[in-house]
Backbone as XML, in Angstrom:
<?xml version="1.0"?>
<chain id="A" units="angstrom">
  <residue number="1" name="UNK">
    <atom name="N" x="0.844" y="-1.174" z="0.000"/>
    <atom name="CA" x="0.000" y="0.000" z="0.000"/>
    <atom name="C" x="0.894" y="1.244" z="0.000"/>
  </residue>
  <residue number="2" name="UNK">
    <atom name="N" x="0.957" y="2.056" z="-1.067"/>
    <atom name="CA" x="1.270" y="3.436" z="-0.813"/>
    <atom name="C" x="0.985" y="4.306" z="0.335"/>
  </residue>
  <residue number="3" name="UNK">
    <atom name="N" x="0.819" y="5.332" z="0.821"/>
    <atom name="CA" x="0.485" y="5.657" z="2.095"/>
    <atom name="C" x="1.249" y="7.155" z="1.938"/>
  </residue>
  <residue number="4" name="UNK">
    <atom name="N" x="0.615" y="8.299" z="2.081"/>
    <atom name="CA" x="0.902" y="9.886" z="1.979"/>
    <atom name="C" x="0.358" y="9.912" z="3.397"/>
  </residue>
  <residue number="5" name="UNK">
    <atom name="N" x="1.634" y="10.478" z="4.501"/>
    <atom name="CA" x="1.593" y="10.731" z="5.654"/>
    <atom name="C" x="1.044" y="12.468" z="6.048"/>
  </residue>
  <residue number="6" name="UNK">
    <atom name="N" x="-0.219" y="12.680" z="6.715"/>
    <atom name="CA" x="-0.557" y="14.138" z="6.629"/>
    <atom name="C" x="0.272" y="14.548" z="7.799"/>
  </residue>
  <residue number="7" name="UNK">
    <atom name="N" x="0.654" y="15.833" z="7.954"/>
    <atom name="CA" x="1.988" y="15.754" z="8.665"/>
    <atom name="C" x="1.357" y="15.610" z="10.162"/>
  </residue>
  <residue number="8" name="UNK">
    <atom name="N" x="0.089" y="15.548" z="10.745"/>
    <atom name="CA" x="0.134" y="15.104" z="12.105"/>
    <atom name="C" x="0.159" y="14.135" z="12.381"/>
  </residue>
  <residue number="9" name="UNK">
    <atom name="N" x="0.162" y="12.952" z="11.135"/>
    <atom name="CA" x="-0.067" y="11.589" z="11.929"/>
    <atom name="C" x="1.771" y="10.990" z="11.175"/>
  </residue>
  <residue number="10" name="UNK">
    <atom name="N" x="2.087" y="12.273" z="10.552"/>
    <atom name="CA" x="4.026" y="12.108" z="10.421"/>
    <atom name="C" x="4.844" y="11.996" z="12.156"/>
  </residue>
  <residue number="11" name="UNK">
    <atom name="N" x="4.043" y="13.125" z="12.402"/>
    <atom name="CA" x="4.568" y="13.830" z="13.750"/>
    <atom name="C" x="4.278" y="12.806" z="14.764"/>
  </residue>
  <residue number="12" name="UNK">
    <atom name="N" x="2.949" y="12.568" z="14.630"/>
    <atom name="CA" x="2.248" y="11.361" z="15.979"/>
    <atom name="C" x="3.424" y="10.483" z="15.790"/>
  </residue>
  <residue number="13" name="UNK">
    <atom name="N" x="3.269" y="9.589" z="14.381"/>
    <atom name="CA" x="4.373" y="8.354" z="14.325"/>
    <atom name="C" x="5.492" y="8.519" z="14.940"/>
  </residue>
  <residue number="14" name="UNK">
    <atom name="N" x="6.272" y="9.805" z="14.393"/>
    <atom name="CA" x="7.807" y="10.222" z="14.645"/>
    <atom name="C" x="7.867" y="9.774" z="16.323"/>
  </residue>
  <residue number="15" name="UNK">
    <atom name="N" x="6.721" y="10.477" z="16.816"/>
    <atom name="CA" x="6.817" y="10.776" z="18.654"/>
    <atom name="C" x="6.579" y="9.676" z="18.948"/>
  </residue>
  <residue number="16" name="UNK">
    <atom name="N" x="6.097" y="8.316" z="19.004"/>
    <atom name="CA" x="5.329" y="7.348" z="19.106"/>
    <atom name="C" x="3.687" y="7.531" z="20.266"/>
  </residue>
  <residue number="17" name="UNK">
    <atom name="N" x="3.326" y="8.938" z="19.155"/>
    <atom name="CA" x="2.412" y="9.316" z="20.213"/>
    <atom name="C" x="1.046" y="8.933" z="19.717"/>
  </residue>
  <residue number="18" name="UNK">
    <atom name="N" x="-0.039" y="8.768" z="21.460"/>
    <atom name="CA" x="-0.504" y="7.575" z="21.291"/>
    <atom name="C" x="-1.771" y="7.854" z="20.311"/>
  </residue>
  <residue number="19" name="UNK">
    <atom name="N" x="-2.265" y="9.482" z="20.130"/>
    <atom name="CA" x="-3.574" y="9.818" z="19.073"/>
    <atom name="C" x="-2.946" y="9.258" z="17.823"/>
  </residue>
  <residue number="20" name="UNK">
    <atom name="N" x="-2.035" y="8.540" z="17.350"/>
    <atom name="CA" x="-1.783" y="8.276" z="15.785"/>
    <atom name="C" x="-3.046" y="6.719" z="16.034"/>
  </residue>
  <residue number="21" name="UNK">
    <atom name="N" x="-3.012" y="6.156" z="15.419"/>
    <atom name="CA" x="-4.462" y="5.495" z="15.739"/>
    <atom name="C" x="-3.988" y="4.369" z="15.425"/>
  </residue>
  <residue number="22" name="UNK">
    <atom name="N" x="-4.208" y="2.971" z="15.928"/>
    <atom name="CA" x="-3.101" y="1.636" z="15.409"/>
    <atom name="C" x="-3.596" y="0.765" z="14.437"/>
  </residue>
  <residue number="23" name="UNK">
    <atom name="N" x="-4.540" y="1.075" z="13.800"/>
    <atom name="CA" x="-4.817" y="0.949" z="12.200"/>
    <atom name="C" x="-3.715" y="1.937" z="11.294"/>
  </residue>
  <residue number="24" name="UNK">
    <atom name="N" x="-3.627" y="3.161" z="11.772"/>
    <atom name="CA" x="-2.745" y="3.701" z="11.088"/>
    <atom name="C" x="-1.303" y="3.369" z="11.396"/>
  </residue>
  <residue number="25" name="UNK">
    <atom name="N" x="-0.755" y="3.197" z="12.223"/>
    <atom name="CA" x="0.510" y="2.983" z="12.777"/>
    <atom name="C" x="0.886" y="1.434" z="12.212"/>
  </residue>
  <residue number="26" name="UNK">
    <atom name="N" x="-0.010" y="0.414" z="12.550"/>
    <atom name="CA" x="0.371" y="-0.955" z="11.831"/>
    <atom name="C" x="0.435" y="-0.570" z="10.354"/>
  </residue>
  <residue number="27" name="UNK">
    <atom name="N" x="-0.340" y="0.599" z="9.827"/>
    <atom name="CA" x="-0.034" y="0.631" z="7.880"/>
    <atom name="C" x="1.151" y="0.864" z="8.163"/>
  </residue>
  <residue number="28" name="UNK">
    <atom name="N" x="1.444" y="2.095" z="8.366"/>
    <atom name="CA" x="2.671" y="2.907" z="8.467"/>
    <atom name="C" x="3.941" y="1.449" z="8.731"/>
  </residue>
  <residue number="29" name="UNK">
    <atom name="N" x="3.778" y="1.125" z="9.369"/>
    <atom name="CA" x="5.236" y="-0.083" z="9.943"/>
    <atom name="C" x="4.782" y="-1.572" z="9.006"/>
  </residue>
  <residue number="30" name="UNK">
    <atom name="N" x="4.054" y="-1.786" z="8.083"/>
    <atom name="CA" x="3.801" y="-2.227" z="7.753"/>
    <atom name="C" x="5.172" y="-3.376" z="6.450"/>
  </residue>
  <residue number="31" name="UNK">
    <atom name="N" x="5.606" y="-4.096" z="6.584"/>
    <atom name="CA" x="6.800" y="-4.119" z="5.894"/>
    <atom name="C" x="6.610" y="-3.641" z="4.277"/>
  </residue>
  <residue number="32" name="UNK">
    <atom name="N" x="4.928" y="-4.535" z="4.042"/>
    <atom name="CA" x="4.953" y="-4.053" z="2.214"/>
    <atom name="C" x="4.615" y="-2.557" z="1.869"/>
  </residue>
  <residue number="33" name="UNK">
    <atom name="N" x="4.622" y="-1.665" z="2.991"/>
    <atom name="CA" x="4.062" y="-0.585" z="2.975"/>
    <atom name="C" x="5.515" y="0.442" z="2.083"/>
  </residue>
  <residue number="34" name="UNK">
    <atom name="N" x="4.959" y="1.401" z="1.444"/>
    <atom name="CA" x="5.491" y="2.556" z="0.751"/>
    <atom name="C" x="5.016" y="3.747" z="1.527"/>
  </residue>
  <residue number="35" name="UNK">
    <atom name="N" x="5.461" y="4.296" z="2.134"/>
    <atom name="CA" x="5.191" y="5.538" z="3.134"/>
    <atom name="C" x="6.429" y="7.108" z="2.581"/>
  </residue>
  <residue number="36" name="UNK">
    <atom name="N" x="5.002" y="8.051" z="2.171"/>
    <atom name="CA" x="6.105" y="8.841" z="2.065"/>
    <atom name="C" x="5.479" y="10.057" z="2.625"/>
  </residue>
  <residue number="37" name="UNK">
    <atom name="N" x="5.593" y="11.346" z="2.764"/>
    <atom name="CA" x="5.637" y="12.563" z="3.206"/>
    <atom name="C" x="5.312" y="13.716" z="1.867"/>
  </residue>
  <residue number="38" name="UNK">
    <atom name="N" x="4.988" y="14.621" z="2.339"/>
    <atom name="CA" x="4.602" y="15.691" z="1.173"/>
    <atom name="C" x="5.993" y="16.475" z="1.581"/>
  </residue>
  <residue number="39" name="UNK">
    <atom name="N" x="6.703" y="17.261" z="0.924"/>
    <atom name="CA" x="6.992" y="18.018" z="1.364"/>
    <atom name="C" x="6.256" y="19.667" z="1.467"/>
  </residue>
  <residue number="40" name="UNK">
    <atom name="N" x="4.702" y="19.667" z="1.149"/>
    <atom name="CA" x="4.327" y="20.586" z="1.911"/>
    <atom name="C" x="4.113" y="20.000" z="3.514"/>
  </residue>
  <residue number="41" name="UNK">
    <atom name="N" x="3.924" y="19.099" z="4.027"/>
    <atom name="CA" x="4.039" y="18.556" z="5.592"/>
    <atom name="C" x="5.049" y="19.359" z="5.998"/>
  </residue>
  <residue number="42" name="UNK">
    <atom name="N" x="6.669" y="19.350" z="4.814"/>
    <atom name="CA" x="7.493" y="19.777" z="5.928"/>
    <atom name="C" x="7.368" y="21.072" z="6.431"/>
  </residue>
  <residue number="43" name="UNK">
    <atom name="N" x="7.048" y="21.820" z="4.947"/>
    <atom name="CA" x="6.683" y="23.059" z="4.462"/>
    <atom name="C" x="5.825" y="23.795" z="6.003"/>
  </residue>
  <residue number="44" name="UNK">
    <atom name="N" x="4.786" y="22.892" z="5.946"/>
    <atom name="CA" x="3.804" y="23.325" z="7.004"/>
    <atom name="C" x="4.384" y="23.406" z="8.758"/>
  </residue>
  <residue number="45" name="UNK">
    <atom name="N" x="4.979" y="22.216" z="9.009"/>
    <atom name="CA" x="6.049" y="21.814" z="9.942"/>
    <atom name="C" x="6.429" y="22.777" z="10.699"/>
  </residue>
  <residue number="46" name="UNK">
    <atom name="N" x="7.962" y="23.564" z="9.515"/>
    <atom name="CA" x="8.356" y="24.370" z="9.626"/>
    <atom name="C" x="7.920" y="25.896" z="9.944"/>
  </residue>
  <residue number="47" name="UNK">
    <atom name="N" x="6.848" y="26.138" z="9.243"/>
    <atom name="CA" x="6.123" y="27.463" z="9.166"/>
    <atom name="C" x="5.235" y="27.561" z="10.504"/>
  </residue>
  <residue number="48" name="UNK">
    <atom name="N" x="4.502" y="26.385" z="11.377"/>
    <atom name="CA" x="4.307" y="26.742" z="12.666"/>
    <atom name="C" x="5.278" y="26.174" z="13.462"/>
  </residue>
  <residue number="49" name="UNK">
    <atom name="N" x="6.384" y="25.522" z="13.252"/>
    <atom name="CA" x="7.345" y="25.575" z="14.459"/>
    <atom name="C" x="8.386" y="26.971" z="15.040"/>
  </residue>
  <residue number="50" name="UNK">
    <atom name="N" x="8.466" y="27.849" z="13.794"/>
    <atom name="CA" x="8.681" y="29.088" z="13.358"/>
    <atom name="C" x="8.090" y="30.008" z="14.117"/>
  </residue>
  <residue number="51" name="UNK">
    <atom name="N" x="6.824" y="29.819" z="13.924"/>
    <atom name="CA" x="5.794" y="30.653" z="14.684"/>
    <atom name="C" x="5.375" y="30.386" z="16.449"/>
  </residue>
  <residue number="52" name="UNK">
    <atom name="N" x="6.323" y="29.343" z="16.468"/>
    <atom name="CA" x="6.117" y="28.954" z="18.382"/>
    <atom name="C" x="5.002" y="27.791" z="18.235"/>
  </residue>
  <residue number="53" name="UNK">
    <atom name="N" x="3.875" y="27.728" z="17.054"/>
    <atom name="CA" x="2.671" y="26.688" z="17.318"/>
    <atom name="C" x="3.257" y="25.332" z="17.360"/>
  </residue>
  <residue number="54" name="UNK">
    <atom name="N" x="4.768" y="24.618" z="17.285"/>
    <atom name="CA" x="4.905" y="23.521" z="16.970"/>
    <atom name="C" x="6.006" y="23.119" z="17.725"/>
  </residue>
  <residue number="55" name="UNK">
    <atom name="N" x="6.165" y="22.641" z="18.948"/>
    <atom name="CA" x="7.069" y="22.274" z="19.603"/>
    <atom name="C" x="7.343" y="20.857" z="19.128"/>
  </residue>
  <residue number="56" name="UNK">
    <atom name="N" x="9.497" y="21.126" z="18.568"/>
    <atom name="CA" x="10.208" y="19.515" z="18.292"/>
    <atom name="C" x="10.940" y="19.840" z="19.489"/>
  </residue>
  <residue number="57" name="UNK">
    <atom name="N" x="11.713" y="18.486" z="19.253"/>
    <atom name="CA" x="12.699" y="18.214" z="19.966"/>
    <atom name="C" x="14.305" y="18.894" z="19.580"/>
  </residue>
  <residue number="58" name="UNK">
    <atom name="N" x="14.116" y="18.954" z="18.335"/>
    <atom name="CA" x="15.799" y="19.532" z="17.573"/>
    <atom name="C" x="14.942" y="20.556" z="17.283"/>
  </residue>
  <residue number="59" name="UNK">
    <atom name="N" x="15.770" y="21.086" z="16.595"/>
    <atom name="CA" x="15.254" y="22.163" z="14.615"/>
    <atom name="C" x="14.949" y="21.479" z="13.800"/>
  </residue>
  <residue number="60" name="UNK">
    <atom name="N" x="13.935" y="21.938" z="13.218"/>
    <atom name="CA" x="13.224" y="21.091" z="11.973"/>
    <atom name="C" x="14.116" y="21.021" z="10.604"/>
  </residue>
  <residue number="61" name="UNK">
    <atom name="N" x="15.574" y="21.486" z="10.496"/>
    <atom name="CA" x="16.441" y="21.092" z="9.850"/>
    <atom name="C" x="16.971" y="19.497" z="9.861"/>
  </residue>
  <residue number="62" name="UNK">
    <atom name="N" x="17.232" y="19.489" z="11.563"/>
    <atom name="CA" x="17.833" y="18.227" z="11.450"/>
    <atom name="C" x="16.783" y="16.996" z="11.944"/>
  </residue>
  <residue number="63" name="UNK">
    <atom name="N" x="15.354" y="17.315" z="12.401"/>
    <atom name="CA" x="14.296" y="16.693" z="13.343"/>
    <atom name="C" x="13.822" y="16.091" z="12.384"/>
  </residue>
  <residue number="64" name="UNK">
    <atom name="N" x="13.046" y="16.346" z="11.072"/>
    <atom name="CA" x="12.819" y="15.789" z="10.045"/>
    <atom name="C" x="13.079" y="15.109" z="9.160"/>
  </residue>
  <residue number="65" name="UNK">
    <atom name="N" x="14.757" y="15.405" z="8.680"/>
    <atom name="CA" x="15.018" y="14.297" z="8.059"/>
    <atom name="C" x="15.655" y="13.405" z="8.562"/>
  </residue>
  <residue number="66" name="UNK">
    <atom name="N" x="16.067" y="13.562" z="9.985"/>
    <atom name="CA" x="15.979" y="12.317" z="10.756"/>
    <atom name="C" x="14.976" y="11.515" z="10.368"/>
  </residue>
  <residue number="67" name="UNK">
    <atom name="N" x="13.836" y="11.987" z="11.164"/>
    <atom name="CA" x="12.855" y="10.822" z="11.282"/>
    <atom name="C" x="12.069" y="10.680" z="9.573"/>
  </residue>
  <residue number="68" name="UNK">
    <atom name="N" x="12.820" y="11.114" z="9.056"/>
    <atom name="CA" x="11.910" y="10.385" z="7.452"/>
    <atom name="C" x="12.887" y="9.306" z="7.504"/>
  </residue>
  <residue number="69" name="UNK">
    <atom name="N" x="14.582" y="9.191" z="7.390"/>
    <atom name="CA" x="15.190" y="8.486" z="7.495"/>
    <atom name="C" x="14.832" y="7.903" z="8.345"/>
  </residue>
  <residue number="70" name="UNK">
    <atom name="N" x="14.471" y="7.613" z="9.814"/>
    <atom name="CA" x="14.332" y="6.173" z="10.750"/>
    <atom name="C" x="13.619" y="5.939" z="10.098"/>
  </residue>
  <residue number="71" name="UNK">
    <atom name="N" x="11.936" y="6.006" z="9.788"/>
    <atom name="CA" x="10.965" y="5.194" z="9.209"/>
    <atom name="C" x="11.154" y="4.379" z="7.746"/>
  </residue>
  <residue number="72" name="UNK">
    <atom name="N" x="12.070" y="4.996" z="6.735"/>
    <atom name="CA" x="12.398" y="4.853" z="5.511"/>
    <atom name="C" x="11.055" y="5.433" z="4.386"/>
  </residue>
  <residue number="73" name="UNK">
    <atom name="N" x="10.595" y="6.918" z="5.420"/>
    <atom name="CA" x="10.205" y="7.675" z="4.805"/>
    <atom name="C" x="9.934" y="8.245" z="3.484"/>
  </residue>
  <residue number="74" name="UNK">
    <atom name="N" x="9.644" y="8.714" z="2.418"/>
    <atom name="CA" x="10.502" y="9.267" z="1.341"/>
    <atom name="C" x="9.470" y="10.424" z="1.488"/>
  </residue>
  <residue number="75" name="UNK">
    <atom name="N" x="10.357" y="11.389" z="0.955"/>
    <atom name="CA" x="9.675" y="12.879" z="1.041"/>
    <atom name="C" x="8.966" y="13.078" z="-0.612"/>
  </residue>
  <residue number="76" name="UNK">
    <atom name="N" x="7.547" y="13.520" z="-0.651"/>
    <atom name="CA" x="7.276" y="13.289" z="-2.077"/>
    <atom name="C" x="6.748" y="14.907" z="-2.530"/>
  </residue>
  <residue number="77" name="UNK">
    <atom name="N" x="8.179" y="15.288" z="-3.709"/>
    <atom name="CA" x="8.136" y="16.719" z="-4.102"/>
    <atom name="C" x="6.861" y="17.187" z="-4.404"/>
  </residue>
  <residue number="78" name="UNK">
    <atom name="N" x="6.639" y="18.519" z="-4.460"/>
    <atom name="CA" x="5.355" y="18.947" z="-5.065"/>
    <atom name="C" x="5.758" y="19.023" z="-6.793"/>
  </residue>
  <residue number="79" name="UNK">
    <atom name="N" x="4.922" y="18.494" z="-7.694"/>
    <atom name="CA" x="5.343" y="18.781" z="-8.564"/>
    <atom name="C" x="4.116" y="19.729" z="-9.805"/>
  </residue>
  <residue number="80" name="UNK">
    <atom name="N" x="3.858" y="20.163" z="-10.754"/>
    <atom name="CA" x="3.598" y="21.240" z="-10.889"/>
    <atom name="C" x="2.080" y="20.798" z="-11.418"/>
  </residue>
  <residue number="81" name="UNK">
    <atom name="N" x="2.303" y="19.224" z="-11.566"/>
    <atom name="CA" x="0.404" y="18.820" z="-12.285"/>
    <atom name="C" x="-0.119" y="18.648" z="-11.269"/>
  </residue>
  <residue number="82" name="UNK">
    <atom name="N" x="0.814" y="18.415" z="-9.653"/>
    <atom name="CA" x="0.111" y="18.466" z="-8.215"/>
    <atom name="C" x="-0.588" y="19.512" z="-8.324"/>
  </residue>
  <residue number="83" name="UNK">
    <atom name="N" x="0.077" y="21.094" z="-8.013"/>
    <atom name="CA" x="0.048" y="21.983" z="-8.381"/>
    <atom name="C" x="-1.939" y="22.423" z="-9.240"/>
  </residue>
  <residue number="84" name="UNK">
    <atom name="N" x="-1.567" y="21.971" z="-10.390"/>
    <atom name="CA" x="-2.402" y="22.151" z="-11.603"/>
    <atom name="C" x="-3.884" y="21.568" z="-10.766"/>
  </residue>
  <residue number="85" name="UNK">
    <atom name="N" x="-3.647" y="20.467" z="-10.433"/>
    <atom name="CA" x="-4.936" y="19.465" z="-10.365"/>
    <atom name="C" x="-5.685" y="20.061" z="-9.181"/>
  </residue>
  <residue number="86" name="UNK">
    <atom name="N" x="-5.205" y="21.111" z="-8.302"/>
    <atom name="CA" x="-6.075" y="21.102" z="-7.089"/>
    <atom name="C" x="-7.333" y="21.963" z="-7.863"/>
  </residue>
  <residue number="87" name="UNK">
    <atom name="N" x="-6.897" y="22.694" z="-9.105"/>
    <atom name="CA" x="-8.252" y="23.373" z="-9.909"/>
    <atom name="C" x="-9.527" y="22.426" z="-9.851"/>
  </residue>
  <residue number="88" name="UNK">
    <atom name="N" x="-8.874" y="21.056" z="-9.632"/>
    <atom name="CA" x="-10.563" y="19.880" z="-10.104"/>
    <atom name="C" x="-11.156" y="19.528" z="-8.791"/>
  </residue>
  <residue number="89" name="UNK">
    <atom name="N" x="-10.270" y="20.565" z="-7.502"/>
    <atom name="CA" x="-11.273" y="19.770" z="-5.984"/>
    <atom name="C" x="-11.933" y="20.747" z="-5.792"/>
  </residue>
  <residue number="90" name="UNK">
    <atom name="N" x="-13.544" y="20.152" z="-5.215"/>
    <atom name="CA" x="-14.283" y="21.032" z="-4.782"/>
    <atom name="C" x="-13.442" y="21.556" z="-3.800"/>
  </residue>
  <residue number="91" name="UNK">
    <atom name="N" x="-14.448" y="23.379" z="-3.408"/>
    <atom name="CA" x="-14.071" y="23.628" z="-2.137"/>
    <atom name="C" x="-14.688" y="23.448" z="-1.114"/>
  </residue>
  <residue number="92" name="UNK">
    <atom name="N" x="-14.212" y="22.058" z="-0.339"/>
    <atom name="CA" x="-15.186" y="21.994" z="0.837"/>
    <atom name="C" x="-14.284" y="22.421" z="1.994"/>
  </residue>
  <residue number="93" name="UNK">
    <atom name="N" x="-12.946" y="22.725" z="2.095"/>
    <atom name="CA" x="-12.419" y="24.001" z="2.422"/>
    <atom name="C" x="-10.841" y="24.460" z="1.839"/>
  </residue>
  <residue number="94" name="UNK">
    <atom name="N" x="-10.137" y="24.905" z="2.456"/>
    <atom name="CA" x="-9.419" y="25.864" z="2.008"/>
    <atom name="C" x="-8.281" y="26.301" z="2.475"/>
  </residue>
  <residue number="95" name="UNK">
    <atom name="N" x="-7.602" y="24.974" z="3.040"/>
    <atom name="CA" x="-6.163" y="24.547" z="3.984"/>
    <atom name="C" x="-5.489" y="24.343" z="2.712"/>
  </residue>
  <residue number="96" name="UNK">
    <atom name="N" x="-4.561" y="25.249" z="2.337"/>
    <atom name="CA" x="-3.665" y="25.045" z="1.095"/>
    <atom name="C" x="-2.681" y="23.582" z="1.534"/>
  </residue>
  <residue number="97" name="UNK">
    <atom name="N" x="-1.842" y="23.255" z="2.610"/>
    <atom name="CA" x="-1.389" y="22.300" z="2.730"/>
    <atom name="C" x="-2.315" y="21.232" z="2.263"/>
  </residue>
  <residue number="98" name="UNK">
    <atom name="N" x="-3.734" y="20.819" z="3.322"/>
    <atom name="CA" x="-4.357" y="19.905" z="3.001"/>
    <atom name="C" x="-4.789" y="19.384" z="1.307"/>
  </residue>
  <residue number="99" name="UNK">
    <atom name="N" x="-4.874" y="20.763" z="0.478"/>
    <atom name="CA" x="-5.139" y="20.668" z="-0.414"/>
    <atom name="C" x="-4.285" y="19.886" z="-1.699"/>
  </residue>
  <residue number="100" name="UNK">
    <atom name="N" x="-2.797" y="19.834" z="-1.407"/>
    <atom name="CA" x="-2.020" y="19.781" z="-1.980"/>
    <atom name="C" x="-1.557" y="18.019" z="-1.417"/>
  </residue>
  <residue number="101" name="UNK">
    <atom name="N" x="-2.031" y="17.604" z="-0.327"/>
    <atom name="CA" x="-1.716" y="16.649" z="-0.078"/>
    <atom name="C" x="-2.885" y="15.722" z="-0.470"/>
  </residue>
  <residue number="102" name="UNK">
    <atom name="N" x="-3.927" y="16.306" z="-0.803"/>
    <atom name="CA" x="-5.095" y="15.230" z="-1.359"/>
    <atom name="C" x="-4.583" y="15.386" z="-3.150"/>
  </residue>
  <residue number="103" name="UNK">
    <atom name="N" x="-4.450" y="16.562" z="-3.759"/>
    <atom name="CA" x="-4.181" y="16.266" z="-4.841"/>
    <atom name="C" x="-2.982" y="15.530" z="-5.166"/>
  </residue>
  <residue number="104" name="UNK">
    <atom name="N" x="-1.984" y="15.579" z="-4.307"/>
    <atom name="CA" x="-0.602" y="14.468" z="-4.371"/>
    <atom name="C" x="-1.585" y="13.380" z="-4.516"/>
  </residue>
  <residue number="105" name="UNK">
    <atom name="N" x="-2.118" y="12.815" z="-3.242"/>
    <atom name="CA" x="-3.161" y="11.269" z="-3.283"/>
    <atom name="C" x="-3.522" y="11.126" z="-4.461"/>
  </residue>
  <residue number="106" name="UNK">
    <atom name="N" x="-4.281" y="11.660" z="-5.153"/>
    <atom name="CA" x="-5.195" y="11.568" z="-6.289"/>
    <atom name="C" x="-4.536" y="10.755" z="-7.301"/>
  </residue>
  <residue number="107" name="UNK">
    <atom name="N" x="-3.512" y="12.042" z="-7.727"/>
    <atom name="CA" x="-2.555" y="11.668" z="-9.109"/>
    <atom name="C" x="-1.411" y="10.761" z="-8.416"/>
  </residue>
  <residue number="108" name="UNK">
    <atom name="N" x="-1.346" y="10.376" z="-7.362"/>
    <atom name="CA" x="-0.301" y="9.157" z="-7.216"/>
    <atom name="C" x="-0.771" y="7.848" z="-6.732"/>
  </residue>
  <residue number="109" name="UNK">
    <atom name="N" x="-2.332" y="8.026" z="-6.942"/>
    <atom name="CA" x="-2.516" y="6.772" z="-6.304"/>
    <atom name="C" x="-2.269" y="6.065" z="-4.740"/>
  </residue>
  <residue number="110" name="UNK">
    <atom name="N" x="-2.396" y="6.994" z="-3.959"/>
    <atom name="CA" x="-1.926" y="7.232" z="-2.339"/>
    <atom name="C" x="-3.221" y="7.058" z="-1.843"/>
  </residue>
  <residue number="111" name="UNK">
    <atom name="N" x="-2.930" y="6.296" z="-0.421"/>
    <atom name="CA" x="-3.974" y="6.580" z="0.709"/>
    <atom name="C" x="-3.289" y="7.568" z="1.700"/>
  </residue>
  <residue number="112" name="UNK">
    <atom name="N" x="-3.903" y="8.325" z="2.106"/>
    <atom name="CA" x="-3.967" y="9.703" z="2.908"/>
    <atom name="C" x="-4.306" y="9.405" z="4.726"/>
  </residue>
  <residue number="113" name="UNK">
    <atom name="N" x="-3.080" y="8.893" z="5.398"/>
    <atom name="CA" x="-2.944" y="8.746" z="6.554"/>
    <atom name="C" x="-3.628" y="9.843" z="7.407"/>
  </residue>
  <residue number="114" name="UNK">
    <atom name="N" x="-4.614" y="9.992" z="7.886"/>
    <atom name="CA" x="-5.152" y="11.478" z="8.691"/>
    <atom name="C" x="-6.143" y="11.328" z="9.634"/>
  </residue>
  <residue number="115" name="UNK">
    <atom name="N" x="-6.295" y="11.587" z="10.490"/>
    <atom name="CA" x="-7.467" y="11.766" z="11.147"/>
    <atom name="C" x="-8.221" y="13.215" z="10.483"/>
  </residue>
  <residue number="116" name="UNK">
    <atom name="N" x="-8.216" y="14.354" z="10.191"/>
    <atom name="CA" x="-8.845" y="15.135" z="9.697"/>
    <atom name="C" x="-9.857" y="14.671" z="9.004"/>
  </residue>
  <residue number="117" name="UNK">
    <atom name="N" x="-11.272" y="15.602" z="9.195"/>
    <atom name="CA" x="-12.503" y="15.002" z="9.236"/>
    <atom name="C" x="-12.451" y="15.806" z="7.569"/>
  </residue>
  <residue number="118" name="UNK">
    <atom name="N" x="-12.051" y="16.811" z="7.305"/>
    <atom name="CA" x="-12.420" y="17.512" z="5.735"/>
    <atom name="C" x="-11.450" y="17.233" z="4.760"/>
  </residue>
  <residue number="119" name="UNK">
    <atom name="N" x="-10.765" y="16.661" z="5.268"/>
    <atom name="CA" x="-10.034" y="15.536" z="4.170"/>
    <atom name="C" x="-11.223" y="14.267" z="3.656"/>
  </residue>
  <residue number="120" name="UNK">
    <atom name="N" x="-11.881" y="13.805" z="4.345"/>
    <atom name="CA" x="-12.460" y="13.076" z="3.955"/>
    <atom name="C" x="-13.562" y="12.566" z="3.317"/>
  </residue>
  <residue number="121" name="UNK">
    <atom name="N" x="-14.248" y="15.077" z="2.991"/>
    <atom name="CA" x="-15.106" y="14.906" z="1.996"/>
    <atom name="C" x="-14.677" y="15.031" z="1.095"/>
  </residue>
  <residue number="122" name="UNK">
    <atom name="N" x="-13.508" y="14.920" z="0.270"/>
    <atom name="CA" x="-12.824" y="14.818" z="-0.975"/>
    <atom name="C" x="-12.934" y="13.229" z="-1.594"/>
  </residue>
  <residue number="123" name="UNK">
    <atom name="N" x="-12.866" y="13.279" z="-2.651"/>
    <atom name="CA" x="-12.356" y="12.443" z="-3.745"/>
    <atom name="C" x="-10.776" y="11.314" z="-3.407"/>
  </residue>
  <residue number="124" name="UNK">
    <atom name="N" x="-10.851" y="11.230" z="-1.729"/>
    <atom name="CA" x="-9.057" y="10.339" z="-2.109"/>
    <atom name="C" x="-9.502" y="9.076" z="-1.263"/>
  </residue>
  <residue number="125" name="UNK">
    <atom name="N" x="-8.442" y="8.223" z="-1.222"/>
    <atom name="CA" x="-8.429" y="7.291" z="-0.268"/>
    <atom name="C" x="-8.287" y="7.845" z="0.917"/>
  </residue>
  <residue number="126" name="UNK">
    <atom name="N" x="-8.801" y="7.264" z="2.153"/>
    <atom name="CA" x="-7.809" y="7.968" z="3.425"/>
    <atom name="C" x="-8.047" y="6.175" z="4.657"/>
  </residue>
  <residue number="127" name="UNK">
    <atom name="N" x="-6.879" y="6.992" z="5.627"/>
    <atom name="CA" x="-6.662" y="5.800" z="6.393"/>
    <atom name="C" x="-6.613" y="6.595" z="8.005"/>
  </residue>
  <residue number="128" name="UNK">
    <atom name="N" x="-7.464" y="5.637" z="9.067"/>
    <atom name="CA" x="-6.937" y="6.147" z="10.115"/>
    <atom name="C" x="-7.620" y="4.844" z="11.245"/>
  </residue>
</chain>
């Protein structure tokens, strides 16, 4: 199973903290599993750890790609038909991260690790 990590249930995993949900956590550790990251997650990450809303343990320089590396993570670029395609989602709202991580799902064929409830009036797979 492919698997696009939304960055709180990146973060839950990373921490082994216990709201990541163990349907999601057994995908995630899953051996046949493909698990990767947006890098708007990190994008987002960064921009409220910045702002004080996001307490790590390091700097999100070295905190992150740590833990993409422990899990065997892969970080998955934004690329520009990502970009293009969010024109075809309704707006049932209007979290540019979220948005960009359902249209990653879409065109890659991903399930969307999340507890978020408006992720899940979209068009993707999701897992939690």
């Amino acid at each position: 199973m492919r698997l696009l990590l939304d960055t709180h249930a990146f973060l839950w995993w990373a921490s082994e903290d216990e709201r990541l949900s163990k349907p999601a956590r057994a995908a995630i550790e899953a051996p046949s599993a493909e698990v990767f990251l947006s890098t708007a997650s990190i994008w987002e990450a960064c921009i409220k750890w910045r702002l004080g809303k996001l307490p790590l343990p390091d700097h999100p320089s070295r905190y992150l790609p740590t833990q993409l590396a422990k899990g065997d993570v892969a970080p998955l670029d934004i690329r520009m038909h990502h970009v293009l395609h969010i024109t075809e989602l309704p707006d049932h709202h209007n979290d540019p991260f979220d948005r960009i991580i359902i249209s990653q799902a879409r065109l890659e064929d991903m399930t969307i690790v999340t507890r978020d409830e408006n992720i899940r009036h979209y068009d993707a797979k999701t897992l939690w």
